[in-house]
C-alpha positions as a printed Julia matrix, in Angstrom:
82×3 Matrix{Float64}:
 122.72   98.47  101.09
 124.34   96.21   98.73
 127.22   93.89   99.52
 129.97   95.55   98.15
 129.47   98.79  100.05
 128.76   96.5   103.75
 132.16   95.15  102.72
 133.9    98.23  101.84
 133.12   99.86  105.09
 133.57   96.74  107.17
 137.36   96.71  105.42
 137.38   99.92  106.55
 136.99   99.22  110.41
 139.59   96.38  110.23
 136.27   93.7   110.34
 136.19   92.19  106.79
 136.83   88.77  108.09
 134.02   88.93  109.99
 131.29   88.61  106.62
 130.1    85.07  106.47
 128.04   84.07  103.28
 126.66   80.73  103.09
 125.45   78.32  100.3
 121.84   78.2   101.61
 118.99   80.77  102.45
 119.35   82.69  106.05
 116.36   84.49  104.87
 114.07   84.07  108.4
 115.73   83.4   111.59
 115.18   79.85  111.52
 117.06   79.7   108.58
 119.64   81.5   109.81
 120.46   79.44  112.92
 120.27   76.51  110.74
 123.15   77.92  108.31
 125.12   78.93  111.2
 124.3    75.88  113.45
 122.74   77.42  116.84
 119.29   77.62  118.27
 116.68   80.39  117.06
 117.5    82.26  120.28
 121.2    83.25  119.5
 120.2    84.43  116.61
 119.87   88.66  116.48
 117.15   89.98  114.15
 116.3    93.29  113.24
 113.01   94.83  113.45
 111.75   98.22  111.51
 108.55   99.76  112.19
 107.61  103.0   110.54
 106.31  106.01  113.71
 103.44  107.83  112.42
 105.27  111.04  112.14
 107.17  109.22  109.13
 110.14  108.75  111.57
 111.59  104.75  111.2
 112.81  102.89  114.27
 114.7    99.54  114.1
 114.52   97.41  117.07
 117.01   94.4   117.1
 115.94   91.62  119.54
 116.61   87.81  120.08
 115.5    85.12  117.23
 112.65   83.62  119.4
 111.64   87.25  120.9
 108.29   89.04  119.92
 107.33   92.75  120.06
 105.17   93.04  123.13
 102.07   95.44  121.98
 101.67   96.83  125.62
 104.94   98.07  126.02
 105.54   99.26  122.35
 102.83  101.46  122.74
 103.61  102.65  125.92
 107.37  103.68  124.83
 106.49  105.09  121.71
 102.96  106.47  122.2
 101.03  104.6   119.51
 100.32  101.6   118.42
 102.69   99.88  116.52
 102.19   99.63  112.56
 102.04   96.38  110.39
């Protein structure tokens, strides 16, 4: 999704003030905290693993959290992908 179309349709739900853009990388989540001043924890990141009938899943989850094997696999009846 480029830019321009997050924008349009964030103008469209009355949110386009929301969009912050900053001068340096917020590439990994500790880069992001650092460009938006908080702690690795506050920060939301967004996970995408692909199910081996082809389905995706995204899975959003705290900065400093980790995808616990055990439980992915229980939920979704395989073994997550890398």
């Amino acid at each position: 999704m480029s830019i321009e179309i997050a924008r349009a349709y964030l103008k469209e739900k009355g949110y386009e003030d929301r969009i912050r853009e900053f001068d340096v990388s917020s590439a990994t989540v500790e880069l992001a905290a650092k460009a938006v001043g908080t702690e690795p924890a506050r920060i939301c990141k967004t996970l995408s693993f692909k199910l081996k009938d082809g389905t995706g899943i995204l899975i959003q989850a705290a900065g400093d959290a980790r995808i616990d094997n055990k439980k992915y696999k229980a939920f979704f009846g395989e073994k997550r992908s890398e």
